[in-house]
C-alpha positions in Angstrom: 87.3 -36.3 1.1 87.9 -38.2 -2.4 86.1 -36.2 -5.1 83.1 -38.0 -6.3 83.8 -39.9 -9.9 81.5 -38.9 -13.2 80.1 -42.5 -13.2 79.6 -42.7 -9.4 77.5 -38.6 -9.8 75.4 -40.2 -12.8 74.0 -42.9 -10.3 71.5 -41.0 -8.5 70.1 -38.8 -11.6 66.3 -39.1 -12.5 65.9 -35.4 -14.5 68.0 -33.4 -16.9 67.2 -29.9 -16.8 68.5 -27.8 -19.8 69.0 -23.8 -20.8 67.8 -23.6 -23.8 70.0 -20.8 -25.7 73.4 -22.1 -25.5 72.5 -25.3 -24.3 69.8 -26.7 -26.9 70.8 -24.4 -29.7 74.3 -22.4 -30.4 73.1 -19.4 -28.6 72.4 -17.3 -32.3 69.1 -15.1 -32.0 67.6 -15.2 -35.9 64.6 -12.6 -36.5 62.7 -12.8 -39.5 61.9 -9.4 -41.2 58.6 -9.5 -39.4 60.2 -10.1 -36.1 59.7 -14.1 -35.6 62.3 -15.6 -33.9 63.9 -18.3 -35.1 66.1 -20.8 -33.5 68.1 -24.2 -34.9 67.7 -27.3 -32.3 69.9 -30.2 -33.2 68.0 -33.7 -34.2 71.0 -36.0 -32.4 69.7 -33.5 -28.5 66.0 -34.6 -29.5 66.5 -38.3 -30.2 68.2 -38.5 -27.2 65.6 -36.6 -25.0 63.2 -39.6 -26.7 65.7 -41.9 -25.4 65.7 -40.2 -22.0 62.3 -40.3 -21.2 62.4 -44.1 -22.4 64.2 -44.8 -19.8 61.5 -43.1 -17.8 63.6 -40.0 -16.7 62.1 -36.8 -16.5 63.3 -33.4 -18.2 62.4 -29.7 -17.9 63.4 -26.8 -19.7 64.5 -23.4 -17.6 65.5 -20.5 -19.4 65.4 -16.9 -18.7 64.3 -16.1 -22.1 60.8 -16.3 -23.6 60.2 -18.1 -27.7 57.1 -19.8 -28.6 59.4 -21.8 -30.7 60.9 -23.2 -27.5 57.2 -24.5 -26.4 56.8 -26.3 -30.2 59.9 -28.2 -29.4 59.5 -28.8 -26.1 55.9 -30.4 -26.8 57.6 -32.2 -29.9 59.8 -34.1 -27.4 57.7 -34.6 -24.3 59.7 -32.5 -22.3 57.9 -32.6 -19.1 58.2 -29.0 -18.0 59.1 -25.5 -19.7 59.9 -22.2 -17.3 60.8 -19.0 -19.5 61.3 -15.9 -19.1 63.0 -16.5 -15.7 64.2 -13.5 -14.2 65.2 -15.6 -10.9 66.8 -19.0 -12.3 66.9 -20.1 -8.5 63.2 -20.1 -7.7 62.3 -21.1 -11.0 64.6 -24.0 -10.3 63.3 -25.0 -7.1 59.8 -24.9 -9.0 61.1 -27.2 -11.4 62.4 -29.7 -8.2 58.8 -29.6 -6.7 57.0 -30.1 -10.0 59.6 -33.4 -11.1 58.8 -34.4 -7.7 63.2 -34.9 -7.0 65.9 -33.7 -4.7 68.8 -31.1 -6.1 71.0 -34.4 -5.9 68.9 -35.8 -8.5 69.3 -33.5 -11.2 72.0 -33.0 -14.2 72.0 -29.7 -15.3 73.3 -28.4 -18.6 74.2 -24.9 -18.5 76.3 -22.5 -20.8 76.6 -19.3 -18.9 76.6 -16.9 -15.8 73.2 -16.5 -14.6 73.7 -20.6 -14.6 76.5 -21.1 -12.2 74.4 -21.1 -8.7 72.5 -24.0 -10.2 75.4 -25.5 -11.3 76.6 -25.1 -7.8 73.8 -26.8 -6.8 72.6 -30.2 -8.6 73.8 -33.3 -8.6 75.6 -33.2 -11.8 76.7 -29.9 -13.0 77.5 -29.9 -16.9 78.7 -26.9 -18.9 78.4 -27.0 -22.6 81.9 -26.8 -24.5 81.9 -23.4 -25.4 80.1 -22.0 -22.1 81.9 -19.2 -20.2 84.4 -19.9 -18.4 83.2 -19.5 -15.2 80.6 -22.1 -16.0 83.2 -24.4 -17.4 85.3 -24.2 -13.5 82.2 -25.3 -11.4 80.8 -28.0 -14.2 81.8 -31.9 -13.1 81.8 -32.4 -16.6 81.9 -30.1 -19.5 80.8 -31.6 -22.8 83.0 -32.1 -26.1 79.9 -30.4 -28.0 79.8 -27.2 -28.2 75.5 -25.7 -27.4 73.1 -26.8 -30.0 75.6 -29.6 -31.5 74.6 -32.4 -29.5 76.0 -31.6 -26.5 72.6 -32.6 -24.8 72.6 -35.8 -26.5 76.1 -36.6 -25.2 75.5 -36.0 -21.4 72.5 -38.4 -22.0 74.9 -40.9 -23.2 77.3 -40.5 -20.1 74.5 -40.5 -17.8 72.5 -43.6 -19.0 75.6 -45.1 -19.6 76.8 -45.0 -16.7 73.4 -46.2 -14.8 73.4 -49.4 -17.9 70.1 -48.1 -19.5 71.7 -46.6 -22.5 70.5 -49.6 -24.6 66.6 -48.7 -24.0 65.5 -48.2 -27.1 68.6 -48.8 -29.1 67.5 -51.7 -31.6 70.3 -54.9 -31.3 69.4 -56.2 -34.8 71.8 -55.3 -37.8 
């Protein structure tokens, strides 16, 4: 059987599910002296969630970590759904299926590292970040030229809606 091309996988994706530390930012863990975590998200991934959405795609967040910062930014950006502190990235996936109301075949995934890879194995469009592990890297369809929390999230928006023609939503034509 052929193997399936990057344009032809982006056809059938309605959400974009993303780890967050890795993915949305570098991976770095920053505590303040009085133990607030702190964590830098990139402006070009959050315009281009806004742009997502526009397009009237839905997104969720899974993560097995837990940051009230993550629920700020996730509200800031409309994303749709937010699971943390999953133990069992599986289930917590298949919750995040039945709550966007789409198939496995549907989803892009943007992963950075082990506990990833059965998801990866499993969505429509597996993407690994530029600097994930490698074993994330072998199963990924695509693996982004950003490396986590550089606007590697931004860019698989781009190939995606690209590739369906809707990346102009949004995108003012006048210079």
């Amino acid at each position: 059987m052929a193997k399936m091309t990057l344009p032809r996988r982006c056809q059938p994706i309605e959400a974009l599910v993303v780890d967050v530390d890795g993915v949305l930012t570098d991976g770095g863990i920053i505590y303040t002296d009085r133990g607030d975590e702190l964590k830098v998200f990139h402006v070009r991934d959050g315009s281009g969630l806004k742009l997502w959405h526009e397009a009237g795609k839905r997104s969720a967040i899974l993560s097995g970590r837990k940051s009230s910062v993550v629920e700020i930014r996730a509200a800031e950006l409309g994303i749709g759904k937010v699971v943390q502190g999953a133990s069992d990235k599986r289930s917590a996936f298949a919750e995040v299926l039945a709550d966007a109301g789409v198939r496995a075949d549907q989803v892009c995934f943007v992963a950075d590292d082990l506990p990833d890879v059965p998801l990866l194995r499993q969505c429509g469009l597996a993407v690994a970040v530029a600097d994930a592990c490698v074993e994330a890297r072998e199963v990924a369809q695509y693996v982004t030229r950003a490396p986590g929390g550089r606007g590697a999230v931004r860019e698989v928006i781009e190939v995606i809606l690209k590739a369906q023609g809707k990346w102009s939503i949004g995108i003012s034509h006048e210079s």
